[in-house]
C-alpha positions in Angstrom: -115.0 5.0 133.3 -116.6 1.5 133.4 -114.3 -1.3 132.7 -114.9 -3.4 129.7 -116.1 -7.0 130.8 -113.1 -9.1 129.0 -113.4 -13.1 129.4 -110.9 -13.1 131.8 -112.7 -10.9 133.9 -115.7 -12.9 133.8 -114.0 -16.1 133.9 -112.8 -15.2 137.1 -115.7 -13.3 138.4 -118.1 -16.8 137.4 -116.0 -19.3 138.2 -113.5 -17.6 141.1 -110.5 -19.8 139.5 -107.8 -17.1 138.4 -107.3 -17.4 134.2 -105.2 -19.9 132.9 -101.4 -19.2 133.0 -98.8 -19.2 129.9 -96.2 -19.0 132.1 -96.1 -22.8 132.0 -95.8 -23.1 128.1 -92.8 -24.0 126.3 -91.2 -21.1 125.0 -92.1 -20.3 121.0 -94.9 -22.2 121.6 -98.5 -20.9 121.2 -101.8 -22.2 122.7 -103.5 -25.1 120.9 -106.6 -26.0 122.9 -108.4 -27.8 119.6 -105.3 -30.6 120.6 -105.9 -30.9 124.2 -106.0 -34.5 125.1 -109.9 -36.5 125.6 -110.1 -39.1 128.3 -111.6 -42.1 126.3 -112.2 -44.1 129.3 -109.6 -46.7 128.9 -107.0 -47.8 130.9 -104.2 -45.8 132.5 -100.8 -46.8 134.5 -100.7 -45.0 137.3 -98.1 -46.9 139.2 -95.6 -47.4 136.5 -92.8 -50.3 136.2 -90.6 -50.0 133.1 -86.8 -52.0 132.2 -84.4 -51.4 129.2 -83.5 -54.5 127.4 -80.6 -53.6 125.2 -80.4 -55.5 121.8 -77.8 -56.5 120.2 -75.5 -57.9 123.2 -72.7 -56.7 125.5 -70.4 -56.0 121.7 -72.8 -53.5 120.5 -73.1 -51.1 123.3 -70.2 -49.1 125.4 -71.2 -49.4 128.9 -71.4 -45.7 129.2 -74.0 -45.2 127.1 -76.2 -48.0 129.0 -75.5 -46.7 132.1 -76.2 -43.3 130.9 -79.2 -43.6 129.4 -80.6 -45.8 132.6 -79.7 -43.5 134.7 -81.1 -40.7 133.0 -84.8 -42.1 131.8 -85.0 -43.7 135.7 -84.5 -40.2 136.7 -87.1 -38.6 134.5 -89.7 -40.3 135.1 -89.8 -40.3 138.6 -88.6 -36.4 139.0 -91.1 -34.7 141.0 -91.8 -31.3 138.3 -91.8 -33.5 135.5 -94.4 -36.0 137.1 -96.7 -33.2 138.5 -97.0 -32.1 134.3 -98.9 -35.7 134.0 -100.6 -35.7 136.9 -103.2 -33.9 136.2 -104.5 -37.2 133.9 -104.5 -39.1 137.0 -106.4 -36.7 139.1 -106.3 -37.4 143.1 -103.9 -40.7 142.2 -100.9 -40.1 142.3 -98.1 -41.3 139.7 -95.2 -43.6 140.6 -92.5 -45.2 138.9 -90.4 -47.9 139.3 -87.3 -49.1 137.0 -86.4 -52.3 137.1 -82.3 -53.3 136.2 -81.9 -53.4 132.6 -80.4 -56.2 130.5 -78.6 -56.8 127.3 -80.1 -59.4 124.9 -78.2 -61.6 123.7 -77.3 -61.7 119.5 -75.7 -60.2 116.6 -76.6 -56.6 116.4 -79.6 -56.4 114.0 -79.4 -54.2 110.3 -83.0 -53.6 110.3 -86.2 -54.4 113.3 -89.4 -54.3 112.5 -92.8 -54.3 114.8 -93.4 -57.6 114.1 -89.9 -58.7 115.4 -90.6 -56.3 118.3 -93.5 -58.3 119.2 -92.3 -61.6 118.5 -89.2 -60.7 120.8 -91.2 -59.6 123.5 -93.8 -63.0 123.1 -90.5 -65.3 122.9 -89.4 -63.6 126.0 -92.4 -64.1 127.7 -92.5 -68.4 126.0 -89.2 -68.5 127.7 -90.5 -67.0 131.2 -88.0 -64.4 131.2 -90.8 -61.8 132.2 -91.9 -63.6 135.4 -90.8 -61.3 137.7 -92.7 -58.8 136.6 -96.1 -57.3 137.1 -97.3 -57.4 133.7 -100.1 -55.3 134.3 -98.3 -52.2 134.6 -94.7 -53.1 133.3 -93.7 -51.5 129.9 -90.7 -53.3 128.5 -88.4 -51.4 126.9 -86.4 -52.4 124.0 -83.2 -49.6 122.8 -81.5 -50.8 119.2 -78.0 -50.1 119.3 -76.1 -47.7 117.3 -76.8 -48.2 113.0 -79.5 -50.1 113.8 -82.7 -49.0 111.6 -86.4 -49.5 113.0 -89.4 -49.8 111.0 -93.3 -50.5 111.4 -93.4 -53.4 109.2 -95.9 -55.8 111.0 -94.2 -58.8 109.9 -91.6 -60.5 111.8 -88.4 -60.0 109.2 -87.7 -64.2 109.4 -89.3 -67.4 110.8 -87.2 -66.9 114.1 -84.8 -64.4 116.1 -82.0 -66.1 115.4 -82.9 -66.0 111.5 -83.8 -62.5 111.3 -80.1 -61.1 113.4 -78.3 -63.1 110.8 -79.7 -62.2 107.4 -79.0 -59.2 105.0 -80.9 -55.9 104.9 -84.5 -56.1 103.8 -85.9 -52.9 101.5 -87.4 -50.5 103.6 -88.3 -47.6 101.1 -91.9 -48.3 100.9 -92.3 -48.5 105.2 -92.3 -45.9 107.8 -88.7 -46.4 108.8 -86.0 -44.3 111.6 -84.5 -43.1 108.4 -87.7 -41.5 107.8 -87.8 -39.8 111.2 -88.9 -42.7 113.5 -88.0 -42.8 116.8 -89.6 -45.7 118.5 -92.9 -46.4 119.1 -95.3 -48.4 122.1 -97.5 -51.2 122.0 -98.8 -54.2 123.2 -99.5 -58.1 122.8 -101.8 -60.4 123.8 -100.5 -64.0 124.8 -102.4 -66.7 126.3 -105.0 -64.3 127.6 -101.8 -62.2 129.1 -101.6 -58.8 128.0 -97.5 -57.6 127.5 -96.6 -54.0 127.1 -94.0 -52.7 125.3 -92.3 -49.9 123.6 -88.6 -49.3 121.3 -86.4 -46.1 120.9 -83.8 -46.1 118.1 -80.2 -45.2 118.5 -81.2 -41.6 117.4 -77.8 -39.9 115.3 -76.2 -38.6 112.6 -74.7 -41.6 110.4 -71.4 -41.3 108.9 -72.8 -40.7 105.2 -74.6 -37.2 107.0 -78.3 -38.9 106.9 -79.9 -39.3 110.3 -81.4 -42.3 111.9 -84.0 -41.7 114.0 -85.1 -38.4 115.6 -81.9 -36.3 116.6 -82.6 -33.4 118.9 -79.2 -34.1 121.0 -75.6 -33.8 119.8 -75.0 -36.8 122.1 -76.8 -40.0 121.1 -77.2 -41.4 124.0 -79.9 -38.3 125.0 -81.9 -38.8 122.1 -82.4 -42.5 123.2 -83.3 -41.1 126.6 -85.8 -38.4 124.9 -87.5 -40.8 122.9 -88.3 -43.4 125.7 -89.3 -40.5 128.3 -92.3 -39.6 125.3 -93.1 -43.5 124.6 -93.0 -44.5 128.7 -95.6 -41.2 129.4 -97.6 -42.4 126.0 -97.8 -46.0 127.6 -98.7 -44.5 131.2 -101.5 -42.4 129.9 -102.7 -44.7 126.9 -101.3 -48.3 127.8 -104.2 -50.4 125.0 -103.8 -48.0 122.1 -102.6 -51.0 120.1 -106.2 -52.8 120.3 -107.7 -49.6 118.9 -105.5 -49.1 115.9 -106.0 -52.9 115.2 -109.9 -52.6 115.0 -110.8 -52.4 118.7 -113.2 -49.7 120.2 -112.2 -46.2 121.1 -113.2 -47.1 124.8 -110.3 -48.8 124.7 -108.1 -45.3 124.7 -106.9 -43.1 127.7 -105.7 -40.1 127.0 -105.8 -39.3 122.9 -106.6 -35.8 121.8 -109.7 -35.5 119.1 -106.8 -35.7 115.9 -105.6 -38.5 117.3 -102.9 -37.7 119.0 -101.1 -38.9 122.4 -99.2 -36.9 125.2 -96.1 -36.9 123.5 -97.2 -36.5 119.5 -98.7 -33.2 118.8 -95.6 -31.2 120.9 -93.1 -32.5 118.1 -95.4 -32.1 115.2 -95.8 -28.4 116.6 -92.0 -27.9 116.7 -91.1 -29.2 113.4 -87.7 -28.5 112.2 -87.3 -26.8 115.8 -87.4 -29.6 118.0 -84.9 -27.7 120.5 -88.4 -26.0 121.3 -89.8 -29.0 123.0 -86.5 -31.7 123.8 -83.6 -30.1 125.7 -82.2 -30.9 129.0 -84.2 -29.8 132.4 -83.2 -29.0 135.8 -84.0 -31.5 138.0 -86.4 -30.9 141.1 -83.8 -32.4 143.6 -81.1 -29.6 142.2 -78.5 -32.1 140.6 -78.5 -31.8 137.5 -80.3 -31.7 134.6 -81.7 -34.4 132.0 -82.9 -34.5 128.1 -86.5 -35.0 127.8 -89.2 -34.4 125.5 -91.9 -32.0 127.1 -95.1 -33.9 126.7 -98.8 -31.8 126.1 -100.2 -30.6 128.9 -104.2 -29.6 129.0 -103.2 -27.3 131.9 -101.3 -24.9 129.2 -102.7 -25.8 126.1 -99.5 -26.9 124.8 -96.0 -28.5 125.7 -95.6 -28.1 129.5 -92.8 -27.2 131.0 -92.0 -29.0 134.7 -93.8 -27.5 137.5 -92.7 -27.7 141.2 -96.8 -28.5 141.4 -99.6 -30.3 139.8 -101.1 -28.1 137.6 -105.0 -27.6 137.8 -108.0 -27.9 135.3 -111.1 -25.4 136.0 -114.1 -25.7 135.7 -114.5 -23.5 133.1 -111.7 -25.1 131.0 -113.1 -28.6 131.4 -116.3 -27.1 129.9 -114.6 -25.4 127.0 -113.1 -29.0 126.3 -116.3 -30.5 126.5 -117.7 -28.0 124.0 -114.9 -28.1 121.4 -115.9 -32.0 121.2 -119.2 -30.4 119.1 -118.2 -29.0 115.5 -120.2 -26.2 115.3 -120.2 -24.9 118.4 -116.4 -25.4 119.3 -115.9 -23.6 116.4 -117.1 -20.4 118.3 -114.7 -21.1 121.8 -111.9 -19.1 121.1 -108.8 -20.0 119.8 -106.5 -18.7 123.2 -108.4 -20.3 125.8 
């Protein structure tokens, strides 16, 4: 009896690439090529240099948690499976990363930060010519609010200075995207005398005495969610570093890596999970063998979905790259099927 002629057959009869694997999908998850990610052109990092700058001062953090949480992000993102899942934006370059120490700002630990203080921290920083070590051009600085601290979008700075905002009484956030909302942190970037500075902020992710939660908590132990939420904004900033210019009125040929909804390597994986978010941030064996660390799994073209480490890059066929080109046409991408 003659065999039907399924697409996988003819995929790999056309093409001679075996058919795309969903052994590399997070588990739960389904196949969601509509949200694979476009490359817009703009710039990417491939050769990444990050620090944590810890607000608040030494009297707002326990040591462990700093130690932890450096040790753990410096880790991720230069573990081998974990970096051959992002690869495969870079093509034949291949990703680095470097951390840099990590330093506790001085000051009163803050109530409530907003992205305008965010930015104004990170432009008085660079006034004061703290940054100078630094290759600015691919350095993301990382800013981590301690523990009860709550972060909002706001764009305005919260008080003429630094010193001001630390030291005055809670604003009203109700009317703002806040971490009480289900923030985490967020990246960006500034432009200062014709200097472009990179940034990006993670909440103190937990459960608050009165039972609400602060932030997004995935991981019993804070200090993980911290880690979580900067391993998601440091792969956002590698693979879509100038996304700030577009959202404030810049063209889209200023984007990386942003999928046709909108969405960046490490959104659409956590608005998949929902509720679960065990299904896409949960600890992962490391490629060395010691250990494991909490991460969120970031969306990988490759498996059309959350992508779970791989001991090597995964690759793009042909055919998949023209399926992608064809779902960027509305009525014809409506007629690519749903599962490949």
């Amino acid at each position: 009896m003659k065999r039907p002629k399924t697409l996988k057959r003819i995929v790999e009869r056309s093409f001679h690439v075996p058919y795309p694997s969903r052994l590399l999908l997070a588990p739960g998850m389904k196949p969601t090529p509509a949200h694979n990610l476009i490359n817009y052109g703009g710039k990417t990092i491939s050769d990444l240099c990050f620090t944590t700058l810890y607000i608040g001062g030494p009297e707002s953090w326990k040591a462990s948690d700093t130690i932890n949480i450096d040790q753990a992000i410096a880790t991720a993102m230069s573990d081998r499976n974990l970096n051959n899942v992002m690869q495969q934006y870079f093509g034949s370059t291949p990703i680095t990363s470097t951390f840099a120490p990590s330093r506790e700002l001085p000051g009163p630990k803050p109530t409530t930060f907003s992205q305008g203080d965010v930015e104004k921290l990170t432009a008085d920083l660079y006034a004061a010519d703290a940054l100078a070590a630094f290759d600015l051009t691919r350095t993301v600085f990382c800013f981590v609010l301690p523990s009860g601290s709550i972060l909002t979008t706001d764009a305005a700075p919260s008080g003429p200075d630094l010193k001001a905002f630390l030291s005055r009484s809670p604003v009203q956030i109700e009317d703002k995207v806040s971490s009480l909302e289900g923030l985490g942190g967020y990246h960006g970037s500034i432009h200062v005398g014709g200097v472009t500075l990179y940034y990006a902020i993670a909440v103190y992710s937990e459960v608050l005495p009165d039972g609400t939660q602060n932030g997004i908590v995935a991981f019993a132990t804070p200090w993980k969610n911290v880690v979580a939420t900067l391993y998601h904004e440091l792969n956002e900033a590698r693979t879509d570093p100038d996304v700030e210019d577009a959202i404030n009125g810049g063209s889209t040929n200023v984007l990386g890596w942003m999928s046709a909804q909108g969405e960046e390597c490490g959104d659409f994986p956590v608005f998949e999970a929902g509720a679960v978010l065990s299904e896409v941030m949960f600890e992962v064996p490391l490629s060395n063998g010691r250990g494991t660390v909490p991460v969120q799994l970031m969306y990988s073209n490759a498996d059309r979905g959350p992508g779970m480490p791989i001991a090597a890059p995964p690759t793009i066929s042909r055919w998949q790259r023209f399926l992608e080109w064809l779902r960027n046409f509305p009525l014809i991408g409506k007629l690519v099927p749903a599962g490949i």
